[in-house]
C-alpha positions in Angstrom: 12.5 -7.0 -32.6 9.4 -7.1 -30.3 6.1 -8.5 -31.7 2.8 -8.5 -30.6 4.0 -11.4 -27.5 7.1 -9.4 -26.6 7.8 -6.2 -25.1 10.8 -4.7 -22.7 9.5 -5.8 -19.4 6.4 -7.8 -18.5 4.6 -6.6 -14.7 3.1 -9.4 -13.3 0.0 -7.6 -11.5 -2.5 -4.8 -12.3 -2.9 -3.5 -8.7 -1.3 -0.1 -7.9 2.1 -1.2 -7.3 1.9 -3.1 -10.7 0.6 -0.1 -12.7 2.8 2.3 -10.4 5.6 0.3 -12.1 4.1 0.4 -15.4 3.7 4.0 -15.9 7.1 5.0 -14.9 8.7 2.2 -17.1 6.4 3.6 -20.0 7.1 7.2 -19.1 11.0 6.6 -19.3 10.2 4.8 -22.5 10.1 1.1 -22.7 6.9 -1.3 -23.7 5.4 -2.8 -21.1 3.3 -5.6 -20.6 0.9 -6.1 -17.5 -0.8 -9.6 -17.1 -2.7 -10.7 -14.5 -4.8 -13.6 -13.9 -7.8 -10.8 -12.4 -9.3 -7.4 -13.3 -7.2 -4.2 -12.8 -7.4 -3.6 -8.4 -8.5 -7.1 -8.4 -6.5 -8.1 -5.6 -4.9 -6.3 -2.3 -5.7 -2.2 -3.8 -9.4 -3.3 -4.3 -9.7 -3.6 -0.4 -7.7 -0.6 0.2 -9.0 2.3 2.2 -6.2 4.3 0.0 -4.1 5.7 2.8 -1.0 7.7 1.7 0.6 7.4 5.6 3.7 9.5 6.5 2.1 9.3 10.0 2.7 5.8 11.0 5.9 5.4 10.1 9.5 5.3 11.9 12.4 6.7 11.1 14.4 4.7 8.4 13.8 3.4 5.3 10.5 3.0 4.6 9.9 6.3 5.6 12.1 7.8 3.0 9.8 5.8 0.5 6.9 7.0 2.2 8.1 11.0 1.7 9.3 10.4 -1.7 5.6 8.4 -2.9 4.3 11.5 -0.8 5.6 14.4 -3.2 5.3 11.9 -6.2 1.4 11.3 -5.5 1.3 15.2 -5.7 2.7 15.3 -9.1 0.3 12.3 -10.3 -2.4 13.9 -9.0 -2.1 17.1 -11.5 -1.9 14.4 -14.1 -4.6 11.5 -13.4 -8.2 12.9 -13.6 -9.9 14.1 -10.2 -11.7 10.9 -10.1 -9.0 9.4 -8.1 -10.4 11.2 -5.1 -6.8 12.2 -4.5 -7.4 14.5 -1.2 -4.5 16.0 1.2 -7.0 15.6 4.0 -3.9 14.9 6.8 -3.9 12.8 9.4 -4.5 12.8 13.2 -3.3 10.8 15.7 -4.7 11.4 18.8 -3.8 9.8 22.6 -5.8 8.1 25.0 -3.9 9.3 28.3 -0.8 11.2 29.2 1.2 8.0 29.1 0.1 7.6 25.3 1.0 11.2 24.7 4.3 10.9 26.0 5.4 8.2 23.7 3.5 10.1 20.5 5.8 13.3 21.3 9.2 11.2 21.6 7.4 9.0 18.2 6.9 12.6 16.1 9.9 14.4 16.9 12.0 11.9 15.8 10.1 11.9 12.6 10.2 16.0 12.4 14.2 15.1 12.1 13.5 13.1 9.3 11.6 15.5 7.7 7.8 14.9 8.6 5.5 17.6 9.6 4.3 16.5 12.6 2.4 19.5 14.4 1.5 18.8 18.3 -2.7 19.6 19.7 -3.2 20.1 22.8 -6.4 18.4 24.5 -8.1 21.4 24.1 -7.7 22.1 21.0 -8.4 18.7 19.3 -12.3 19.6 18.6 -10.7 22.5 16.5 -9.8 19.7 14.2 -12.4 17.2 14.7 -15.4 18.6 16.4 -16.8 15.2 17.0 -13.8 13.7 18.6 -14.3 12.2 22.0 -14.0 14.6 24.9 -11.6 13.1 27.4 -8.2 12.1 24.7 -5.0 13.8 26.3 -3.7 15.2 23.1 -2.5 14.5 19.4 -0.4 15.1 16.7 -1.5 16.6 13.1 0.4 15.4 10.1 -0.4 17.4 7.1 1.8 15.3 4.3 -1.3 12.2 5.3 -3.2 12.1 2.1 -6.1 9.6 0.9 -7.1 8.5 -3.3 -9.5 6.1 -4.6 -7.3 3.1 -5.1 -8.9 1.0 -7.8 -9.5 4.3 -9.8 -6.1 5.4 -8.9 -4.7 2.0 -10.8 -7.0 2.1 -13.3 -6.1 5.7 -14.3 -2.1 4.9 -14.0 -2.5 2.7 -16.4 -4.2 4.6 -19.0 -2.3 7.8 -18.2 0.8 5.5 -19.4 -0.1 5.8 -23.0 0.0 3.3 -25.3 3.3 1.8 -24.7 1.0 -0.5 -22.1 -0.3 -3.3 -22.9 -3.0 -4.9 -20.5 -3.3 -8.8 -20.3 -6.1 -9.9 -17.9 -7.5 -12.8 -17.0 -4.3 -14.7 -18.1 -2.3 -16.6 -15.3 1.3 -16.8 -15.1 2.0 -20.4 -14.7 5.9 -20.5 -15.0 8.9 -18.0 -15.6 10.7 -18.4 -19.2 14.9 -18.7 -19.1 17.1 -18.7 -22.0 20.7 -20.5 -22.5 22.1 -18.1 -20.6 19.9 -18.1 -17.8 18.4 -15.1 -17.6 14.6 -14.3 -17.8 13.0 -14.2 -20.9 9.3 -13.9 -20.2 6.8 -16.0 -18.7 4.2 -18.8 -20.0 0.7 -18.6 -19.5 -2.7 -21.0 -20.0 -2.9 -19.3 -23.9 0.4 -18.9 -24.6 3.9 -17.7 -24.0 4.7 -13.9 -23.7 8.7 -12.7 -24.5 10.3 -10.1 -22.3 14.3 -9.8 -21.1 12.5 -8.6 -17.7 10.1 -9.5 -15.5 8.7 -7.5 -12.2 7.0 -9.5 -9.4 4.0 -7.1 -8.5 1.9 -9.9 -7.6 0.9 -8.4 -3.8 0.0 -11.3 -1.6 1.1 -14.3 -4.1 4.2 -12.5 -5.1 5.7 -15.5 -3.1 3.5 -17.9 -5.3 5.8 -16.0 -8.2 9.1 -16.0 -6.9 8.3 -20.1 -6.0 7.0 -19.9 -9.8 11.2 -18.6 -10.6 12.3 -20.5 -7.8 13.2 -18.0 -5.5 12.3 -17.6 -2.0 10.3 -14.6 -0.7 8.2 -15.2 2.0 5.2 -13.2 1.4 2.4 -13.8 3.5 -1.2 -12.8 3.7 -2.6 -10.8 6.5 -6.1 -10.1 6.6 -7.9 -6.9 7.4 -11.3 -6.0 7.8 -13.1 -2.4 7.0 -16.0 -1.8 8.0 -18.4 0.9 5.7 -21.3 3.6 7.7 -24.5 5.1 5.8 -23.5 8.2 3.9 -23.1 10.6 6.1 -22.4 14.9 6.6 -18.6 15.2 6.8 -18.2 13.6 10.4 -14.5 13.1 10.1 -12.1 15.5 8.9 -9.3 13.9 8.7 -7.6 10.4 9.3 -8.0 9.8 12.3 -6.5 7.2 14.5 -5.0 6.2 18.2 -1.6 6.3 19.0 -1.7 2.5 19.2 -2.5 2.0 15.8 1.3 2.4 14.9 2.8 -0.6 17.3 -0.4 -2.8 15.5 1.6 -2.1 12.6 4.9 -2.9 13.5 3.9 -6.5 15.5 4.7 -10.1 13.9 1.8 -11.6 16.1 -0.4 -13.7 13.7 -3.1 -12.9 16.3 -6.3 -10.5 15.9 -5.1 -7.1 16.8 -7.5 -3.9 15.7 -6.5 -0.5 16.1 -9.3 2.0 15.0 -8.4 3.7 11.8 -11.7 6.6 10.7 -11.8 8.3 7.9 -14.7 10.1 6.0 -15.1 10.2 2.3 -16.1 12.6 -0.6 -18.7 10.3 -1.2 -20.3 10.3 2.2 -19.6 7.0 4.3 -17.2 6.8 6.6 -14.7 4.3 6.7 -13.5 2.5 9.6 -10.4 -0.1 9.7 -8.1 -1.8 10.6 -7.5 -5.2 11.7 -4.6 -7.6 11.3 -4.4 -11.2 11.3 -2.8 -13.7 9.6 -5.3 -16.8 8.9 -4.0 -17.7 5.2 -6.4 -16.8 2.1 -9.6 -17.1 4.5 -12.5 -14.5 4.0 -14.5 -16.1 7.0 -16.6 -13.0 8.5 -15.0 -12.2 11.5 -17.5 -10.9 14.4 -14.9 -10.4 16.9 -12.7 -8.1 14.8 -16.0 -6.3 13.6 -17.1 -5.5 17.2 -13.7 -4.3 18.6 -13.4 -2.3 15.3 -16.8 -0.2 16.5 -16.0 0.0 19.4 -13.2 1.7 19.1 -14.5 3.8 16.4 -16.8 4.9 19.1 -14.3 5.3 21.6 -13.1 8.0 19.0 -16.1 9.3 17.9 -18.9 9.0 20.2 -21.7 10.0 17.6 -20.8 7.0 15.3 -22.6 5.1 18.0 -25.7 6.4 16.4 -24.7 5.4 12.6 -25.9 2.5 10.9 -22.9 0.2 9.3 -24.2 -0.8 5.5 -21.3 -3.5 4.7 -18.0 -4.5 5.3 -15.4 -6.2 3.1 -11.9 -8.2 3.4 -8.7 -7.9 1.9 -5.1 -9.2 2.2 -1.9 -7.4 3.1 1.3 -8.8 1.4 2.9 -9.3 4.2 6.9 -9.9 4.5 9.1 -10.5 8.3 10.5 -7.5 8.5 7.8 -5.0 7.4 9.9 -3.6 4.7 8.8 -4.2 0.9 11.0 -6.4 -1.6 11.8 -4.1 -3.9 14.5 -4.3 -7.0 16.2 -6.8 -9.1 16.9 -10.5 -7.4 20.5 -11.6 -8.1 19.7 -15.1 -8.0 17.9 -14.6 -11.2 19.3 -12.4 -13.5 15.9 -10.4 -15.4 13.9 -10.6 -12.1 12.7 -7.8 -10.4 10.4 -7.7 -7.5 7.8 -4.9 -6.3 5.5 -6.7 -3.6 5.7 -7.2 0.1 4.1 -3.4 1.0 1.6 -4.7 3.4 -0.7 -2.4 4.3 0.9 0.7 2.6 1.2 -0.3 -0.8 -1.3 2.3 -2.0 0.9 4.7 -0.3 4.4 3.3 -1.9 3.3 2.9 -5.3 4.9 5.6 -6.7 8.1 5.6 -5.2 8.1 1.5 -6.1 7.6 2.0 -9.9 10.1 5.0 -9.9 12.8 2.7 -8.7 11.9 -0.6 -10.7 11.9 1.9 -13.7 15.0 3.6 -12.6 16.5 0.2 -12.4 15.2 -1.3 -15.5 16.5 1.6 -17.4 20.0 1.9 -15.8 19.3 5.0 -14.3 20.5 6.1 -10.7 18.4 5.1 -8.1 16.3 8.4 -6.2 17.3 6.8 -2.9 19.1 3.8 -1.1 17.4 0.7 -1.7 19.8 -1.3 0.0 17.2 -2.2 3.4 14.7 -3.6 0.2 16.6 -5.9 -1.6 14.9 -8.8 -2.4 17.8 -11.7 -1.3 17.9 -10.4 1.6 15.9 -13.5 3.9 18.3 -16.3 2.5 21.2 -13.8 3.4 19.6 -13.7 6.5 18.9 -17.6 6.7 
């Protein structure tokens, strides 16, 4: 019988993946009960720009997340309120030279045969998209299925939109994993108590390793920090999101080093956004000056009238970063009750969906929507 500590399953995390995973377990009918030791979007999705990306992703697995997320956000968006800023803006990635351009054809027809819209601009044509784009670029591709949401209000709204089988905990830190006689999970103990569940799901984003070590499991999540910086409100500058072709081997590299690819966006609001860098310096929020600096300037290098904008503010966040750039995602064999949902790095807000549709699917013992094999989460002591 549950009672007012118990429920089905308990999601450790009220960012988006957490209440991705929420919703979905609600919606297929179980209870659910999200803690976390923050606010909702407290952690990794309060940082986000909120980039749904088909664009910057190869061929493979996480690309058959990223188009399943893709036709999923549609669907929450004609649920969640229009607050979410949900906008199918589509993206644009554009090439310095012809060298650059070369690479982006080979790059998007490979995705077109995995079923991305990828549609090729000439030089020429590129100020039919962006008027404001720099002269001299040698090309680009348009990708339609890009979209952009709010991502905090996007969690926030998940969550409610789940109904009352949710039950939010915040402010209350897991501090160990509960097993019965048997083994399995059976909930999780906290500063004010002990709450009773026969699951739990590891949506913790960046200490999702912190959890697993909690359950004593390994999963190497790491942090990788990122940098955004935010312009004055402005007249829609930037149509789309826009970004270099060079942004998608930034994404793909396991340097530690500061790399920074130029990622501009505008808003409904007014600023423009402008990310992203990648580093991996721990849990330190130190303001960064040289990531900053090659972050405008490359914003420029796009856009030369953002030379002329005044930058209000700029904030830090942390991408949950795991070896092989593919998420943990699905229940951990070394202890029966676990599940994992963390790991996304800097696509979470993108994957959310497609996440708490498989952890649901799973938890219910329903058929998976695709193969989830490449995500399981024992997969780096296999490797080991």
């Amino acid at each position: 019988m549950l009672t007012r500590d118990s429920s089905d399953v308990i999601v450790v995390g009220a960012g988006v993946i957490g209440a991705a995973c929420a919703y979905y377990a609600a919606k297929a009918g179980l209870s659910v009960t999200v803690i976390d030791r923050g606010p909702v979007a407290g952690g990794t999705t309060g940082s986000g720009e909120g980039n749904l990306l088909v664009s910057d992703k190869q061929p493979g697995a996480e690309l058959e997340l990223a188009l399943l997320s893709c036709r999923l956000w549609r669907e929450l968006a004609t649920v969640l309120p229009p607050r979410i800023e949900y906008e199918e803006k589509g993206g644009l990635v554009v090439a310095a030279d012809y060298g650059s351009m070369s690479a982006l054809c080979d790059f998007a027809a490979a995705q077109r045969a995995a079923g991305v819209t990828a549609v090729e601009v000439p030089a020429d044509r590129l100020h039919e998209a962006e008027p404001h784009l720099a002269p001299d670029l040698a090309g680009g591709f348009h990708y339609p299925q890009d979209a952009q949401v709010q991502p905090a209000l996007a969690a926030a709204h998940l969550l409610r939109a789940a109904g009352p089988r949710v039950r939010l905990r915040l402010g209350k830190e897991v501090t160990g994993l509960l097993t019965g006689p048997d083994g399995r999970i059976c909930g999780v103990r906290t500063p004010v108590g002990e709450m009773h569940a026969p699951a739990v799901v590891n949506a913790a984003g960046t200490w999702g390793g912190e959890l697993a070590q909690l359950a004593g499991v390994a999963l190497p999540v790491r942090p990788r920090r990122g940098f955004v910086l935010v312009t004055e409100p402005l007249p829609r500058l930037v149509r789309h999101k826009v970004y270099a072709a060079d942004y998608v081997s930034d994404v793909a590299s396991d340097s530690a080093a500061l790399q920074t690819s130029a990622v501009v966006e505008g808003t409904p609001a007014g600023p423009v956004l402008i990310g992203a860098s990648r580093e991996r310096v721990g849990f330190d929020r130190t303001l960064s000056t040289a990531a900053l600096s090659r972050l405008a300037a490359q914003a420029t290098r796009l856009f030369p009238a953002l030379a002329r904008v005044r930058a209000l503010r700029t904030y830090a966040g942390f991408r949950p970063y795991l070896p092989d750039h593919l998420p943990a995602i699905g229940p951990d064999p070394r202890l029966p009750g676990l599940l994992h949902a963390c790991g996304h790095e800097g696509a979470g807000i993108g994957l959310a969906p497609a996440t708490g549709l498989l952890i649901a699917r799973w938890l219910t013992g329903a058929e998976p929507p695709l193969d989830a094999g490449p995500f399981r989460p024992e997969r780096f002591t296999s490797a080991a």
